[in-house]
C-alpha positions in Angstrom: -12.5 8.9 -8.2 -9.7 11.4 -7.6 -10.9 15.0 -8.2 -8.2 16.4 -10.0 -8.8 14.2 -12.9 -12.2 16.4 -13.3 -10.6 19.8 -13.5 -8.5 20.5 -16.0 -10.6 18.8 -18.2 -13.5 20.0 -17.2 -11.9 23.4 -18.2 -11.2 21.7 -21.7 -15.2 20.6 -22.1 -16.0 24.2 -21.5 -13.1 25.7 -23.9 -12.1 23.9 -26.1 -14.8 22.5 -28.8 -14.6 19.1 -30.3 -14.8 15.6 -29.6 -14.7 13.5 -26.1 -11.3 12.8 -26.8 -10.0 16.2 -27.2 -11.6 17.2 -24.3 -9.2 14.3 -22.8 -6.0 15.5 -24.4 -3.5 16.1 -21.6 -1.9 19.0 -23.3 -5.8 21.2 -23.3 -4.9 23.6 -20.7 -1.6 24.2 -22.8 -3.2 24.9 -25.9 -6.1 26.8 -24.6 -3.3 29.3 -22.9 -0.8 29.4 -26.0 -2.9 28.9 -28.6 -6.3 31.1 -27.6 -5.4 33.3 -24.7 -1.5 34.1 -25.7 -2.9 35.2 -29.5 -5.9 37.4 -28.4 -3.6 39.2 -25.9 -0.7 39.8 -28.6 -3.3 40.5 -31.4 -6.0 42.5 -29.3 -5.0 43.1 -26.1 -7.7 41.2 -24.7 -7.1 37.9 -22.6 -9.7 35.9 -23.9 -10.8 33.0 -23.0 -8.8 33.5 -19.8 -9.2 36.5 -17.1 -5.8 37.8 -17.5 -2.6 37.0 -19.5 0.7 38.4 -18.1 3.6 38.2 -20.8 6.2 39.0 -18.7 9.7 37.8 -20.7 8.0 37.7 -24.0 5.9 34.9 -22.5 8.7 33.1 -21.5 8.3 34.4 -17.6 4.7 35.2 -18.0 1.5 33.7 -17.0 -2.2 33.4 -17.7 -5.1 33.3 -15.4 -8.1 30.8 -16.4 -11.4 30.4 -14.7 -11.8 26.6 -14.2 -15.9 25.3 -14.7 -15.4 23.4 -12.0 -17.3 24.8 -8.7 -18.0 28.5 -8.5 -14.7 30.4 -8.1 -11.9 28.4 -8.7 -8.8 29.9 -11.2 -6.0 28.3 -12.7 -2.4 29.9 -13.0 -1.1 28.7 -15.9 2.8 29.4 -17.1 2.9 30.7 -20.9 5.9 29.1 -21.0 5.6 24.6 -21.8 6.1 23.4 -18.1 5.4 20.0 -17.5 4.4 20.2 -14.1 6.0 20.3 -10.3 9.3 18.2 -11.1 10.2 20.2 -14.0 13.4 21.6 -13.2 12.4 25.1 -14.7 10.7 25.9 -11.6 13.9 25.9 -9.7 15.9 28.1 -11.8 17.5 30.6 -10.0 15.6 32.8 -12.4 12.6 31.4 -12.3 9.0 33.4 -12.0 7.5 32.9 -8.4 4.0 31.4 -10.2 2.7 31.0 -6.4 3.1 35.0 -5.9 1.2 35.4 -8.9 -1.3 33.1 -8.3 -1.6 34.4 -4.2 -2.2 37.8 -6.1 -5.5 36.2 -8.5 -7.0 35.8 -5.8 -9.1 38.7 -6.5 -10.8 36.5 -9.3 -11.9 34.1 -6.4 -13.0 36.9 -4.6 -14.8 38.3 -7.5 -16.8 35.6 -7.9 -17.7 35.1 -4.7 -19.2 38.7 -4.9 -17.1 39.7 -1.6 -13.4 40.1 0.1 -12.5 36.7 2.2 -10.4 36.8 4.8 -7.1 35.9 3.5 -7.0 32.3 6.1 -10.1 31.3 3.7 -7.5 30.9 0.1 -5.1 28.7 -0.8 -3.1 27.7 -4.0 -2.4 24.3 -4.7 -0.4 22.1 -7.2 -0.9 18.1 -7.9 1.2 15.7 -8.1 2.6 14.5 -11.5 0.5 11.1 -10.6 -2.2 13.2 -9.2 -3.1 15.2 -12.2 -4.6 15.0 -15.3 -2.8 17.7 -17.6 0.8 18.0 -18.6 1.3 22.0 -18.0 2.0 23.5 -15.1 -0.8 24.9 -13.6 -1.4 26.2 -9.7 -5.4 26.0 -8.7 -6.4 28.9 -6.8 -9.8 28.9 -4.9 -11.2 28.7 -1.1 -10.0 25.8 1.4 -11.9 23.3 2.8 -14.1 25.1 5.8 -13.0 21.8 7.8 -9.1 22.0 7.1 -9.1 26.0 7.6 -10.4 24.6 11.5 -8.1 22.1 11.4 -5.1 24.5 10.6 -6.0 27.5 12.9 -6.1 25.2 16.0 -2.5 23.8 15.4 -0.9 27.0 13.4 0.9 27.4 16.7 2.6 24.1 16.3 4.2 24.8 12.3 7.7 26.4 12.7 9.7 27.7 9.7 11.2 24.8 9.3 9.0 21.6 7.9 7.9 19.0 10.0 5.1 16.4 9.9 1.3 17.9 10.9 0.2 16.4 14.0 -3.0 16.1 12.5 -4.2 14.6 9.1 -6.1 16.4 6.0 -8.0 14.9 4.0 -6.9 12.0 5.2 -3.2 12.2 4.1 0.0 13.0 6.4 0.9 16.6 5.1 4.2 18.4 6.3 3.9 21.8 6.7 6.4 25.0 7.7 5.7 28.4 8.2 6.5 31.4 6.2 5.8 34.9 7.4 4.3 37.6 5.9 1.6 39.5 4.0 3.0 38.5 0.4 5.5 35.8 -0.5 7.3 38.4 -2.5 10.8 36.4 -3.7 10.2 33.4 -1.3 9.5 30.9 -4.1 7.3 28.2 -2.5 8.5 25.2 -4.8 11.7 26.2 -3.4 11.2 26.3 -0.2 10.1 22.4 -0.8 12.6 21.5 -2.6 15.6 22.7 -0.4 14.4 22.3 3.0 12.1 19.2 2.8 14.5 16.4 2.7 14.0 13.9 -0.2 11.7 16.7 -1.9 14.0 17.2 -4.5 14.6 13.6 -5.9 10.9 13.3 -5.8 9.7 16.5 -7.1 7.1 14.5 -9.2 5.7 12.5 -6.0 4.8 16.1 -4.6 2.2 18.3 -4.1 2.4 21.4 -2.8 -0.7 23.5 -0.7 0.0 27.2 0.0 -2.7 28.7 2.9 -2.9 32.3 3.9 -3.1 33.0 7.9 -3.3 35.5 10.3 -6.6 37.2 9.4 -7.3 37.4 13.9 -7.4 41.3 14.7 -3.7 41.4 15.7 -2.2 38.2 14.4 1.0 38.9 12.1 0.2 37.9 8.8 1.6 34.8 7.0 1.3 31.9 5.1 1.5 28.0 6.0 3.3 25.4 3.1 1.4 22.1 3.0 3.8 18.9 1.2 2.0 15.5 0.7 4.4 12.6 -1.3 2.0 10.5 -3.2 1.8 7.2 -2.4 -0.9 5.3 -4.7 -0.7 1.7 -3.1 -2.8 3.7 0.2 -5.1 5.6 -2.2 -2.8 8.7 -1.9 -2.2 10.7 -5.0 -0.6 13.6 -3.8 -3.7 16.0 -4.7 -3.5 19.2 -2.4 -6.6 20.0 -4.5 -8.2 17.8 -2.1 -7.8 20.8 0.3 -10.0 23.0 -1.7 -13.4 23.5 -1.7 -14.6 24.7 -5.3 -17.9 25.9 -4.0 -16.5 28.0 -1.6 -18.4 27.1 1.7 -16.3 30.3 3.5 -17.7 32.7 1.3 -21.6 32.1 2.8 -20.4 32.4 6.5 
């Protein structure tokens, strides 16, 4: 059973009251954000039920940050704008928000529940595939990686350029591509982007794509940066395009 079609509604079980059903309705992390966190904000400054709400633009550039029940510290970045997901052309604007900046800066909410500062090589940020997901708004999942694909990626960083090219390794299974982009903060380099530009065919198949952002160079002396994981989904082989599968919800890193 593909994991991302436990997380976003297991977010709605814990939030949003009612029947089965609504609990399956594909627009719950939508209406939990505009509907609950967007009003307590506006009417009482408070963010509640999420962590934080951000109403950058009158909401229209602004985001909310949601603790997910699934597995001890992973967070959801959710627009406050309706975006359907990674092949909605709203992400590309040339004004669009960099969500993934925002999201690489909630990572204090991973850390807080964890109860201590991780290394930034041990959190990434990852978004499903339209056929990979089980909710229809836009929503980035920010938590630990894998212990097992953090290996995986420090013993071939030295092979990921800044150009993408295909892993010499899988994860999870699956044939990621990956590029290198370098520094402490990604700052105005928009990672869905960066996909859609210089990944050929990315952009004709925006909804066949997931997208995996891992922070790296936490070595005394390394020069910090980031790696970009793409996947294309390919159900017939069993791949949905779930960079999710990348995470580890109970945050294995945060024990070693």
């Amino acid at each position: 059973m593909r994991q991302v079609l436990k997380t976003a509604l297991a977010a709605a079980l814990l939030l949003v009251p009612g029947s089965a059903a609504e609990a399956a309705d594909p627009d719950a992390l939508w209406k939990i954000v505009h509907e609950r966190c967007v009003v307590d904000q506006r009417q009482n400054g408070k963010p509640s039920p999420c962590a934080q709400v951000d109403l950058a633009g009158d909401g229209e550039a602004g985001f909310a940050v949601l603790k997910d029940i699934v597995g001890e510290t992973q967070f959801l970045l959710i627009p406050t704008a309706r975006i359907g997901g990674i092949e909605s052309p709203a992400i590309l604007a040339p004004d669009a928000p960099n969500y993934f900046a925002a999201a690489w800066e909630a990572r204090r909410y991973v850390e807080e529940r964890a109860h201590r500062a991780l290394p930034r090589d041990a959190i990434s940020l990852a978004v499903n595939s339209a056929v990979g997901r089980s909710q229809s708004q836009l929503h980035i999942h920010i938590d630990c990686i894998r212990a097992d694909i953090r290996d995986l990626l420090i013993a071939h960083q030295d092979e990921i350029g800044e150009a993408w090219a295909p892993l010499a390794v899988p994860l999870a299974g699956h044939r990621y591509s990956a590029m290198r982009v370098a520094g402490a903060e990604l700052g105005e380099r928009n990672p869905f982007r960066l996909l859609a530009e210089g990944l050929p065919g990315a952009q004709d198949e925006m909804r066949s794509m997931t997208l995996v952002v891992v922070g790296m160079g936490t070595a005394a002396g390394a020069v910090p940066s980031f790696l970009l994981l793409a996947d294309r989904a390919n159900p017939a082989l069993g791949d949905f395009a779930s960079g999710e599968e990348l995470q580890d919800h109970l945050c294995e890193l945060a024990r070693r």
